[in-house]
N, C-alpha and C positions, 0 to 999 in steps of 0.2 A: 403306446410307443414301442419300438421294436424292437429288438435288441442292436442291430446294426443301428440305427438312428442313434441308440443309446449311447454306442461305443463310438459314433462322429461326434457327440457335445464333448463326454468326458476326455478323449483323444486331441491331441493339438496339429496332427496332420489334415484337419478337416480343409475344405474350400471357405473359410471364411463365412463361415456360419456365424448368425449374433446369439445363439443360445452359446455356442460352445467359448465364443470370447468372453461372454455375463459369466461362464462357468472359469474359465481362468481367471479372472480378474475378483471372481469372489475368492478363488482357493488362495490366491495370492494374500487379500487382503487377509482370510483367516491365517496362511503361515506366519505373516509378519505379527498378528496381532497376539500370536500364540504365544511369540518370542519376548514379549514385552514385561512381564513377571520376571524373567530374568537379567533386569535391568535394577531391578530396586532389591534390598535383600530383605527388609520384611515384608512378610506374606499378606496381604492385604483380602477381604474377601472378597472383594471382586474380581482379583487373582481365579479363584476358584472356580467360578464363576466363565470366566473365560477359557480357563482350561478344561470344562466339563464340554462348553459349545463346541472347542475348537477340535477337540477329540471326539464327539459324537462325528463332525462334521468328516474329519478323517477315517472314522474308522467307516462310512458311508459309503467315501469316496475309493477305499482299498477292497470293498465289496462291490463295489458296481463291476471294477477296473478285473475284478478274479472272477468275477459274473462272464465279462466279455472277452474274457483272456484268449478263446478260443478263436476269436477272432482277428486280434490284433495278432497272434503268436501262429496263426495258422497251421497248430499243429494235432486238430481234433480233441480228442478227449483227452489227449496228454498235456493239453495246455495248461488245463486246471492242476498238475500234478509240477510244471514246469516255473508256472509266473511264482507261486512264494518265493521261487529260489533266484529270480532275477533282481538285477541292483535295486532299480529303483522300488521293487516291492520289500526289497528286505530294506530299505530308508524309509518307505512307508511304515511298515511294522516297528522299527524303533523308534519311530516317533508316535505311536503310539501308546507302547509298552509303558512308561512311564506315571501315567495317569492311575495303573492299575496294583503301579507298586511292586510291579513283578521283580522287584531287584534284593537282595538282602538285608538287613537292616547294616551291616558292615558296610557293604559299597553306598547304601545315604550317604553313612558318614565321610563317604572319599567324593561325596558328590556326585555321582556318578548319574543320580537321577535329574539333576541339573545339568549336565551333560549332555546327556542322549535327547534333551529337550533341543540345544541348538544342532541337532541334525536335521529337523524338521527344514532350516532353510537350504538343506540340498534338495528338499523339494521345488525351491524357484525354479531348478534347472527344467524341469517338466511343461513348466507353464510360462518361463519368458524365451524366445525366441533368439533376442541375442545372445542369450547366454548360452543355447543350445547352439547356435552360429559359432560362438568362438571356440566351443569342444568341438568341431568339428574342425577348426584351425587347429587346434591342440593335437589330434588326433591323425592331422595331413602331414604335418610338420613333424610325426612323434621321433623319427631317426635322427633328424638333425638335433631337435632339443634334448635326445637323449644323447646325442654325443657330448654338446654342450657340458648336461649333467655329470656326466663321467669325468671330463675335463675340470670339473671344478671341485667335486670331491676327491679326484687325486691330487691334485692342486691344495685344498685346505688337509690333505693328510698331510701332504709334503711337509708346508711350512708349518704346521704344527709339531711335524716330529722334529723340524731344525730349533724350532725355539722352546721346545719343551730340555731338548738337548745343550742349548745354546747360552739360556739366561736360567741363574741362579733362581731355588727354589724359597729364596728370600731376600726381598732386597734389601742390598746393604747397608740405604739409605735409612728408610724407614723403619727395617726388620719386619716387617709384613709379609704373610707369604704372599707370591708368587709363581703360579705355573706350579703350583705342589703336586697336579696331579696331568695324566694326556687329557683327560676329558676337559681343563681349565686351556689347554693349551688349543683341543680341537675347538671351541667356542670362541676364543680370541682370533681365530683364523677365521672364522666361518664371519663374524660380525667383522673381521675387516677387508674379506676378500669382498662382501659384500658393500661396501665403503660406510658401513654405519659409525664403526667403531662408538663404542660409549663408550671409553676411557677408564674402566672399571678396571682391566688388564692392562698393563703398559709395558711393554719391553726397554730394560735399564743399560743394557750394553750395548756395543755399538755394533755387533753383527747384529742382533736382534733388531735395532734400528732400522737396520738397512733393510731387514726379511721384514720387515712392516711395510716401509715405503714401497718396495716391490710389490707386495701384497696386495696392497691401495691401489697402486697403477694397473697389476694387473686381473684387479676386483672388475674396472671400469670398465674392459675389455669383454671380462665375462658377463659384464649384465649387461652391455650394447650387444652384441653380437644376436641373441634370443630377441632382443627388444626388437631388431630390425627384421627379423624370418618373419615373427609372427603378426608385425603391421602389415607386411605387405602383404601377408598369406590372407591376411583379414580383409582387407582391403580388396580382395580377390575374391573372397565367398560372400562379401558386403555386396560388390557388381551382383556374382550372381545369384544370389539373394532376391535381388531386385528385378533382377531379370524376368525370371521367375514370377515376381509377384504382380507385374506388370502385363504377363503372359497372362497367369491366369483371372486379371479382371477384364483383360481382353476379350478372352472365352466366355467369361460370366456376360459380358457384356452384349456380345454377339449372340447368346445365347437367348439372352432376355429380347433382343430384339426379333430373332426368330420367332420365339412364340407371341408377338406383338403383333406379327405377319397373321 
């Protein structure tokens, strides 16, 4: 096999190759399957077991991928010196780090080795299609949803600093603090601008009331507005997606027929 052939199975630009979709849909099934120990909290040993497969399996797959780099990066010999330092090699590399204990015995104890395990499913983004479809909506869209963004944490500054300002640091009812601190006051804005509100923080006077109600109404605001850019924008790279994918079983199709000729 050659190296190009190499670099169309493990690359997901291919023309619809069935090695290179066996080769997504195995890496897939091993992300997910990697993440599964982190579901239960005793260590079981088949735990182990799947984390020795699932990290040979990765660490295979981040050598093949720095083997070919030259090719996909087209930048000669500088490619091999370039890919460590790209995203998704550096998400490859700390999902594999883990396994080898590269971390302190302090940071175990902050978890941290459990942790860096669930990066492993930013690697879906590689191998599913739609999900690389809606980073690229993400990505169309970035000025508008970054105005959005902007508009909403000045918005939860605001009303946090009205009500941190606004409502006593204890209520008078219960005597319990309230809003003792900004950061208690930035969290009660943010879960209400976003209309969750868990009732964990409540405002007890009646301006506070009212910068709640306001908050809620114009929480609704902020989350439709993003909701509707990036339907449609999706909805637009969904077409041509499709277009696209139709084009080219057209050409494979024509193609197959020619040499039938």
């Amino acid at each position: 096999m050659t190296r190009q052939e190499l670099h169309d199975i493990i690359n997901k630009d291919r023309q619809g190759s069935t090695l290179s979709r066996i080769y997504d849909w195995g890496m897939l099934v091993m992300i997910i399957v990697s993440i599964i120990p982190l579901m239960f909290i005793d260590n079981y040993p088949i735990f182990k077991i799947i984390e020795m497969v699932t990290v040979v399996v990765f660490i295979l797959d981040y050598v093949l991928r720095w083997y070919t780099s030259d090719i996909r990066l087209n930048r000669g010999w500088a490619s091999y010196v370039i890919y460590p330092f790209t995203l998704m090699a550096i998400i490859d590399l700390l999902s594999i780090l883990p396994m080898f204990g590269l971390v302190t015995r302090g940071f175990q104890l902050l978890r941290l080795t459990r942790l860096l395990k669930i990066v492993r499913l930013l690697k879906i983004f590689r191998y599913s299609n739609k999900v690389t479809l809606f980073i690229r909506v993400l990505q169309k869209e970035k000025q508008v949803l970054l105005s959005v963004l902007l508009l909403a944490l000045f918005y939860i500054y605001v009303t946090a600093l009205i009500m941190f300002n606004a409502e006593p640091h204890v209520n008078p009812l219960t005597g319990e603090n309230t809003f003792d601190s900004f950061f208690d006051a930035l969290y009660w804005a943010t879960v209400t601008l976003t209309t969750v509100g868990y009732g964990d923080l409540c405002p007890v006077t009646d301006i506070g009331r009212i910068v709640s109600m306001v908050s809620s109404l114009f929480g609704v605001a902020i989350i439709a507005l993003p909701s509707g850019v990036i339907t449609a924008s999706y909805l637009e790279e969904l077409r041509d997606y499709r277009k696209k994918t139709e084009n080219a079983t057209r050409r494979g199709n024509l193609h197959g027929d020619s040499e039938n000729s």
